[in-house]
SEZA-221826 format. One record per residue (C-alpha): residue number from 1; x, y, z. Coordinates in Angstrom, 1 decimal. Layout:
N
n; px; py; pz
NUM; X; Y; Z
...
END
This chain:
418
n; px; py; pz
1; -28.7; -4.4; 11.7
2; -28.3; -6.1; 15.5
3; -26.0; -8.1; 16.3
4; -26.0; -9.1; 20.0
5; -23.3; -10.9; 21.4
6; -23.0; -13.1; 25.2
7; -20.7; -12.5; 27.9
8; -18.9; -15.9; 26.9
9; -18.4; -15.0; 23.6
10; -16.8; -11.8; 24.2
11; -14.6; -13.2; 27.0
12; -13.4; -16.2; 24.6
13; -12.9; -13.7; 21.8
14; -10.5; -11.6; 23.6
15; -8.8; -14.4; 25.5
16; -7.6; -16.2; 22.1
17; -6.0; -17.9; 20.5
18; -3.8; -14.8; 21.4
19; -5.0; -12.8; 24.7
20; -5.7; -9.3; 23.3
21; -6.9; -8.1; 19.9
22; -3.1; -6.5; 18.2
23; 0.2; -7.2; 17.5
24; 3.3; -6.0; 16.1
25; 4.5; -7.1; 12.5
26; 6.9; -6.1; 10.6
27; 7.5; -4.1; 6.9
28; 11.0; -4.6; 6.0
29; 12.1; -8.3; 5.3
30; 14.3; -9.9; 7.8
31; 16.2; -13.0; 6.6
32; 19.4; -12.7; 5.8
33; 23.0; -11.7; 7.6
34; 22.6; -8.1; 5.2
35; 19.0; -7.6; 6.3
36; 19.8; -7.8; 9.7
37; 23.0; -5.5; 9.3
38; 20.9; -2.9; 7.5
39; 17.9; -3.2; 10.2
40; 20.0; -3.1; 13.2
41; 23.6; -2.7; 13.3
42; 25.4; -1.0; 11.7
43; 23.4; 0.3; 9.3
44; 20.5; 1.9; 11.7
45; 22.8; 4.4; 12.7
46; 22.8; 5.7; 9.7
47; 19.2; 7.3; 10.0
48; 19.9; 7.7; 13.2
49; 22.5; 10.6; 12.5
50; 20.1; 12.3; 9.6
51; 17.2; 12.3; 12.4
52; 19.7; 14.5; 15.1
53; 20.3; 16.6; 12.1
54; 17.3; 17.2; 11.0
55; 14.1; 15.8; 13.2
56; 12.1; 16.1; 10.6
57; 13.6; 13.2; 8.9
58; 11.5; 11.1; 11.4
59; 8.8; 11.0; 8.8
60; 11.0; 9.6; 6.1
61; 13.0; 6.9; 8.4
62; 10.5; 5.6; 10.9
63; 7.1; 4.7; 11.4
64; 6.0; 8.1; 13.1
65; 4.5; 9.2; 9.7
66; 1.7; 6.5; 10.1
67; 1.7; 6.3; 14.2
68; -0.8; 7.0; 16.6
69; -1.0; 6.3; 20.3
70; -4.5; 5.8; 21.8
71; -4.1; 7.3; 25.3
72; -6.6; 7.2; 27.8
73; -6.6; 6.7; 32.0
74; -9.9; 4.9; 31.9
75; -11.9; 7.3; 33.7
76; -14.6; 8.0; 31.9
77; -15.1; 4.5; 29.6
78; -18.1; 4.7; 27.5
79; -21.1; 2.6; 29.7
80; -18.4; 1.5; 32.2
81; -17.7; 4.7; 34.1
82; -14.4; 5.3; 35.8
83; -12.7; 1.9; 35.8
84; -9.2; 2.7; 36.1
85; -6.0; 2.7; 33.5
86; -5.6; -0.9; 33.1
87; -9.4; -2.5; 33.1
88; -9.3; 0.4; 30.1
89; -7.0; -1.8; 27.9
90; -9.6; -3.7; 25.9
91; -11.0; -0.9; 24.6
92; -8.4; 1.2; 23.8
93; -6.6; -1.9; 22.0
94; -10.1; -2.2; 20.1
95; -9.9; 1.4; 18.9
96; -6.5; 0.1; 17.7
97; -8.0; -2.0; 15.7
98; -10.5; 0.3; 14.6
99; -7.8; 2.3; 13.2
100; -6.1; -0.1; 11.6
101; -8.8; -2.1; 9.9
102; -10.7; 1.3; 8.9
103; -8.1; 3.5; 7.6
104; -4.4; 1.3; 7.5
105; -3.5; 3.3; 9.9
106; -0.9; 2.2; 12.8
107; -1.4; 2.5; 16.6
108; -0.2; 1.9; 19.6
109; -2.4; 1.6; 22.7
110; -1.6; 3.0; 26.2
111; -2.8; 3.4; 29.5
112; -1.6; 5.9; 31.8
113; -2.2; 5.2; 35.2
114; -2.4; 9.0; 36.4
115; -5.7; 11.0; 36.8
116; -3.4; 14.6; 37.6
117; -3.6; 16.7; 34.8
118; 0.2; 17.5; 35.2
119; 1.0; 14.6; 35.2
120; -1.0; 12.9; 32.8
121; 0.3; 15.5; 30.3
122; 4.0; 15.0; 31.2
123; 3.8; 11.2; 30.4
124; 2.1; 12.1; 27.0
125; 4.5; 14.4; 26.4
126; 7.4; 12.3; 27.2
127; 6.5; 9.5; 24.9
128; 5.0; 12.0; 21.6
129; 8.4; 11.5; 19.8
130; 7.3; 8.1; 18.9
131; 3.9; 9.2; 17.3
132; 2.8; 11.1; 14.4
133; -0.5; 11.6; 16.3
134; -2.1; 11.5; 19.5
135; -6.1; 10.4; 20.1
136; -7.1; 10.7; 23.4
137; -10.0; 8.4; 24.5
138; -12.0; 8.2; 27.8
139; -11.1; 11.2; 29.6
140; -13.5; 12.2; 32.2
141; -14.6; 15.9; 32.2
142; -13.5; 18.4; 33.2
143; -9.9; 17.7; 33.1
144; -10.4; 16.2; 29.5
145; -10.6; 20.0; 28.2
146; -7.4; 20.6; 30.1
147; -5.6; 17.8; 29.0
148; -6.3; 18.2; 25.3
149; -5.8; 22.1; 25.1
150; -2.5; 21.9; 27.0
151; -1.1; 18.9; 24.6
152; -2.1; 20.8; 21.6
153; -0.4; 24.0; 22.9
154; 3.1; 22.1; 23.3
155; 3.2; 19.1; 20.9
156; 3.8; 19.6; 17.2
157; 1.7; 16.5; 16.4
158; -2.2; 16.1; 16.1
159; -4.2; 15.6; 19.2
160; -7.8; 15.1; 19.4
161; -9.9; 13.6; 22.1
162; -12.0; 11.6; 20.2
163; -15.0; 11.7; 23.1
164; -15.2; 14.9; 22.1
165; -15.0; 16.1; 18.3
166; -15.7; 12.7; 16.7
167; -19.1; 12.9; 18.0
168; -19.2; 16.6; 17.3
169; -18.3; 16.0; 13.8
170; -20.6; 12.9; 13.5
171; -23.3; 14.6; 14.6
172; -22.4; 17.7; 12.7
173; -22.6; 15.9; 9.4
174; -26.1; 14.5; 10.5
175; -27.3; 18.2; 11.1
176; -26.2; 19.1; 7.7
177; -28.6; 17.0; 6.3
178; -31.2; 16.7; 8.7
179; -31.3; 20.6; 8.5
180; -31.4; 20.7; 4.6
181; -34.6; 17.7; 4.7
182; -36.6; 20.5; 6.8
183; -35.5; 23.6; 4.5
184; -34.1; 24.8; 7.3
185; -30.9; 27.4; 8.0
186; -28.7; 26.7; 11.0
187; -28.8; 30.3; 12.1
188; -33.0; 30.0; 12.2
189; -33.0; 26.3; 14.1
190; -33.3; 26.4; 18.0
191; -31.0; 23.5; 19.0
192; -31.6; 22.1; 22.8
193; -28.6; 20.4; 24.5
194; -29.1; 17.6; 27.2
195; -26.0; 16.9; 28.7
196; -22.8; 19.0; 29.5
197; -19.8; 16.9; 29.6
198; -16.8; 16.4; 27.0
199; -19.2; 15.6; 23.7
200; -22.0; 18.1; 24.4
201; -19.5; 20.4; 25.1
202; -17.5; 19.6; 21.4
203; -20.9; 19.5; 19.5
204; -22.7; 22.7; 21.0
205; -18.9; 24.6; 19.6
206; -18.9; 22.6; 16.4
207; -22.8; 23.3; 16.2
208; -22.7; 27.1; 16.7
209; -19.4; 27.1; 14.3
210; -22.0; 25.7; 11.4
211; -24.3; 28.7; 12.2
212; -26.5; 27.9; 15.2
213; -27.2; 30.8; 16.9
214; -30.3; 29.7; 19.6
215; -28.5; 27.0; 21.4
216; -29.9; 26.0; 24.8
217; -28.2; 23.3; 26.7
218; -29.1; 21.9; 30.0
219; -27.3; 19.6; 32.8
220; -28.9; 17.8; 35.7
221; -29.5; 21.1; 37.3
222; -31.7; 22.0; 34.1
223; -30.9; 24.7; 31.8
224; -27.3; 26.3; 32.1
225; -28.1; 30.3; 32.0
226; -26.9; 33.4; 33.4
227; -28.7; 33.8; 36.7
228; -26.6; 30.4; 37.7
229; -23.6; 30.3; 40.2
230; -22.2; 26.5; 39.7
231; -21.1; 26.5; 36.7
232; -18.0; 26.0; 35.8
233; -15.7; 27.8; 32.9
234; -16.7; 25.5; 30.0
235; -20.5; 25.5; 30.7
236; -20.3; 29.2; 31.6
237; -19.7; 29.6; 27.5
238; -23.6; 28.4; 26.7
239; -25.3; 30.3; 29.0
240; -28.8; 31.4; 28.2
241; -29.4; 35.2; 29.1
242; -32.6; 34.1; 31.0
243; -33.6; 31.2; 33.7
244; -36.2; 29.3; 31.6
245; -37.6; 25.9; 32.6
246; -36.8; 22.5; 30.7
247; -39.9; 22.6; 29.1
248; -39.8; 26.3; 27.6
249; -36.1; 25.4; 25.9
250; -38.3; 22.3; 24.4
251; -41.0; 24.3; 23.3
252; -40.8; 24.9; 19.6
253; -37.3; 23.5; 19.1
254; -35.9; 22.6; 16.1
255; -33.1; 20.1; 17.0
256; -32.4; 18.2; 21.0
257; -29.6; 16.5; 21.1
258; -29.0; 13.7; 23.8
259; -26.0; 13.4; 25.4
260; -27.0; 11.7; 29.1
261; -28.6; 9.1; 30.0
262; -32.1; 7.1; 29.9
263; -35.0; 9.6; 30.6
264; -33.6; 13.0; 30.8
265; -36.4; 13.9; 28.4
266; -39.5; 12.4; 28.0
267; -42.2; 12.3; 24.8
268; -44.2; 15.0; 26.7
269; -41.0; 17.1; 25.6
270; -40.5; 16.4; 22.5
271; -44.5; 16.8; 22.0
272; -43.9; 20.7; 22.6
273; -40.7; 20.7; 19.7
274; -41.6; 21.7; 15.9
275; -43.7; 19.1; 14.1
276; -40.6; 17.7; 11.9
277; -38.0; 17.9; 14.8
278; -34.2; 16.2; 14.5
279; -33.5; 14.0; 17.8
280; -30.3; 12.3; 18.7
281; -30.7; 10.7; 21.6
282; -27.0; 9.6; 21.8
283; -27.2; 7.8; 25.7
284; -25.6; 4.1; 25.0
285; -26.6; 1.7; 25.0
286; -30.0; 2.5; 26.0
287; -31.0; 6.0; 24.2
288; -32.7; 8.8; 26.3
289; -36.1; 7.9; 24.2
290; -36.3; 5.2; 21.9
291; -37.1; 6.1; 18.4
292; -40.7; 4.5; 18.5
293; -41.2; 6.4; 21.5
294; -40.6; 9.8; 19.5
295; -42.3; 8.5; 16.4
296; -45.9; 8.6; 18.5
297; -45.8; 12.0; 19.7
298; -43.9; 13.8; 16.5
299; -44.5; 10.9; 13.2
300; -42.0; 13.3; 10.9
301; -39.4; 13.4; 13.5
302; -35.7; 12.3; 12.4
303; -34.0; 9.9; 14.7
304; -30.6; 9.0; 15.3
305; -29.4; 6.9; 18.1
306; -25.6; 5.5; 19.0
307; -27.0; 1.7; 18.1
308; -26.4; -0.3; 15.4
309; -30.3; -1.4; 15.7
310; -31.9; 1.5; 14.6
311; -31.4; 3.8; 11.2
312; -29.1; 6.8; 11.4
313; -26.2; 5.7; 14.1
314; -24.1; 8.0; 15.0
315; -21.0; 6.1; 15.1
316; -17.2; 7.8; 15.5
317; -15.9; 5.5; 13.7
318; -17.2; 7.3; 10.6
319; -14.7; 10.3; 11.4
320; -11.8; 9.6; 13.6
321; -9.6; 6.7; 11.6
322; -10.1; 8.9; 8.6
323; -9.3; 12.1; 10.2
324; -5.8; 10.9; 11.2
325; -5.8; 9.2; 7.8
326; -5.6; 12.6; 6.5
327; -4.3; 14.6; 9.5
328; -0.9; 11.7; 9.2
329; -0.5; 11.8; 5.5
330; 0.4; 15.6; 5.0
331; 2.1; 15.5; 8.0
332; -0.1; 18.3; 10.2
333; 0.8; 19.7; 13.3
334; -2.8; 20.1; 14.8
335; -6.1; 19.2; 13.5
336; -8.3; 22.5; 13.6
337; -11.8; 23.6; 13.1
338; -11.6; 23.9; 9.5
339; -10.1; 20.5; 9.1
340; -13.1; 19.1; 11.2
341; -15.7; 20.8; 9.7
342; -14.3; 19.6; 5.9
343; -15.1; 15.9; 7.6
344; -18.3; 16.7; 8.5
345; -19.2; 17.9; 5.0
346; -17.4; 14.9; 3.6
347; -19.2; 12.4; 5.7
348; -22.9; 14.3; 5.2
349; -22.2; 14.2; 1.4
350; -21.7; 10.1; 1.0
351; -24.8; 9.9; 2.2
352; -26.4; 11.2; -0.4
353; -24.5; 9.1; -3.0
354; -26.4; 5.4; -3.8
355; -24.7; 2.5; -2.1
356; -22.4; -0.2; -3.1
357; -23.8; -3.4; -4.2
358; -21.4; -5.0; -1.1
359; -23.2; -2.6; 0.9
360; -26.8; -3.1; -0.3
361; -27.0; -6.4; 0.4
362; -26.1; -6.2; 4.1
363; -27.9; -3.1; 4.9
364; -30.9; -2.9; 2.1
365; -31.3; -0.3; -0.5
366; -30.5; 2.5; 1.4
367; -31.2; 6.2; 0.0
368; -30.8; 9.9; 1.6
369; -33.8; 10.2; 3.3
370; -35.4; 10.8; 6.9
371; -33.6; 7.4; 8.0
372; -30.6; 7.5; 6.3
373; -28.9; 11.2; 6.8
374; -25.3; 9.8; 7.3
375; -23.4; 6.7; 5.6
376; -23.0; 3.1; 7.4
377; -19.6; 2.7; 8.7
378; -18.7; 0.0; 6.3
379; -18.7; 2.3; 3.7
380; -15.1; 2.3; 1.9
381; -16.0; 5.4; 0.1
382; -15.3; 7.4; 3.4
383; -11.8; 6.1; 3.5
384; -11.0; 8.4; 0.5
385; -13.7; 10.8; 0.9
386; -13.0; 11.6; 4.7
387; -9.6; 11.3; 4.8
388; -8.7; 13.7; 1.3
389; -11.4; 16.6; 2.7
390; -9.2; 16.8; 5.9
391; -5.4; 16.8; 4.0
392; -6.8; 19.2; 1.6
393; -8.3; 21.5; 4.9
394; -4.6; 20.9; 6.5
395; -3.2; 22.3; 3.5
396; -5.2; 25.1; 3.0
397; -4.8; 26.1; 6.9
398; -1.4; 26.2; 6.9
399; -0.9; 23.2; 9.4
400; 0.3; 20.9; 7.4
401; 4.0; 20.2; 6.9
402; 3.4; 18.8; 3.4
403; 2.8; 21.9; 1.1
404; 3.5; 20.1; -2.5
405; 0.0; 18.4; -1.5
406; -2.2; 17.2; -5.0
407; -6.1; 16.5; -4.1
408; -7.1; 14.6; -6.9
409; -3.6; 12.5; -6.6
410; -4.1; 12.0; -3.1
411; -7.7; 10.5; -3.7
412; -6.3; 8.3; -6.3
413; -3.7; 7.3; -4.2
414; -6.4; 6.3; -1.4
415; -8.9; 4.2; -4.2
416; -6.1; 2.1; -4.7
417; -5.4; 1.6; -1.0
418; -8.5; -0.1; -0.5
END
């Protein structure tokens, strides 16, 4: 379904009646003399001294236990480039909203004006007391890798750059099922990469972590293999053992996924893939091929795009409100493989269930097929779906500081959320 929306619309939408798209409300009641003595003082101090006791009290006496910070220094914002902390704001107050409307989940947006890894990773640091999570958002690469993998070493809350494992596990879901339509096991499938920043870089480890072993992946140089000498540490872990050309990784390959921009590959490529091959071409907002253009030269192909136009969009907001649903509600310290992979699965498996009535009648009579391999966003089902696979995966892994944890009380608990 498309919905296309003017420059003056947008600009009006943002600028009122209230500039900005959050706020700050309140859940106690604040009306009387007693309210306010038990809100403020005296009475605050009294959690106050059970926190310094224990810090784990947080959970129980503040809003940490449903708190995440959006953080982001605006240099790499999806279709905008690097445009700096502040010009970043919008965006990162619209994933706030993402996360609240989606999965009831608090957040606080904010911009650090620091491109240093150092210190970009002090001030995240210095503020995680207030959060029960961290999502990182619009990190250029490389220091994106850096950033994340030195915040998850030293902070005992989740942290995910969302750049890079919501597409992974998006896309990941959209494998599982593209790969079961073509009777296919991920270990037999030759996958080709385009693209080696932040998000090919998560999906190629998510990707070979579901079982792909023949995984080719090229950057603007073309394909990223052994014989090369600018690479640098994060590519250097898909090399190919041989130089081949662009067009021998195409030839005969199960699966490309797109993660550059307009053009990188052409129908003439895709015409030398399998005869039923998956393509995301995931370059927004105009894809590397469009899927009419794939559909001449390969008519069984399956298609998936990051618009809202076409079937099959891969969309992170299928994974990441719902990951911190889960991630926030068994209070974990990390969110790991395991607990991204139990999304995936999650999210490929709703879309093999039939659709809402609410949901027919603004997207058709959907059914698991060739254009329909993983759900619409609006589907509520992935609130409790999504968000119960990754508590239960927290629990089982050990990361989780909830351990009297109840799957099929949880998932009740989440049905009557919504």
């Amino acid at each position: 379904m498309s919905v296309k929306v003017t420059r003056e619309e947008a600009l009006n939408y943002h600028k009122g009646p209230n500039p900005g798209k959050v706020a700050i409300s309140t859940t106690t009641k604040l009306i009387t003399q007693r309210d306010l003595s038990l809100a403020y003082s005296p009475g605050v101090a009294y959690p106050c001294e059970e926190i310094k006791k224990d810090p784990e009290l947080a959970y129980d006496y503040t809003s940490k236990r449903n708190l995440v910070a959006v953080i982001s220094n605006g240099t790499a914002v999806l279709g905008l480039g690097d445009i700096g902390a502040l010009a970043s704001k919008p965006v990162m107050e619209g994933k706030a909203v993402l996360f609240k409307k989606f999965a009831a989940v608090d957040s606080f947006d904010i911009e650090i004006d620091a491109t240093d890894v150092d210190k970009f990773c002090e001030a995240v640091k210095a503020i995680s007391p207030t959060f029960g999570g961290i999502n990182l958002e619009d990190i250029k690469a490389p220091e994106c890798f850096d950033i994340e993998k030195r915040l998850i070493e030293e902070l005992n809350i989740p942290v995910m750059h969302d750049d890079q494992h919501g597409t992974a596990i998006i896309t990941t879901a959209a494998l599982m099922n593209a790969s079961e339509m073509m009777n296919k096991k991920a270990e037999d499938m030759k996958v080709v990469v385009v693209g080696a920043g932040a998000s090919a870089i998560a999906c190629s480890t998510m990707y070979k972590e579901f079982g792909v072993k023949n995984l080719i992946m090229c950057d603007s140089k073309g394909v990223i293999h052994k014989g090369r000498t600018d690479l640098n540490k994060y590519k250097k872990a898909f090399m190919a053992e041989t130089a081949m050309t662009v067009e021998e990784a195409f030839t005969d390959a199960d699966m490309v996924l797109g993660l550059s921009r307009p053009g990188t590959f052409t129908k003439e490529h895709i015409s030398l893939m399998s005869e039923e091959p998956i393509v995301f071409a995931l370059a927004n907002p105009t894809p590397e091929l469009f899927p009419e253009e794939v559909k001449e030269v390969k008519p069984k192909a399956i298609v998936g795009t990051g618009r809202s136009d076409f079937p099959n969009q891969v969309n992170n907001v299928l994974g990441f409100p719902f990951i911190f649903r889960g991630a926030l509600d068994v209070q974990t310290r990390k969110i790991n493989m395991t607990m991204k992979m139990a999304a995936a699965k999650a999210i490929a498996n709703l879309a093999k269930e039939p659709l809402s009535d609410d949901l027919k009648k603004e997207f058709g009579d959907l059914t698991f097929g060739r254009e329909y391999i993983i759900p619409v966003p609006f589907d509520k089902r992935l609130f409790v779906e999504v968000s119960s696979a990754v508590a239960n995966a927290a629990v089982q892994t050990g990361v989780a500081r909830i351990k009297e944890f109840d799957l099929e009380t949880y998932k009740n608990k989440l049905s009557k959320m919504i």
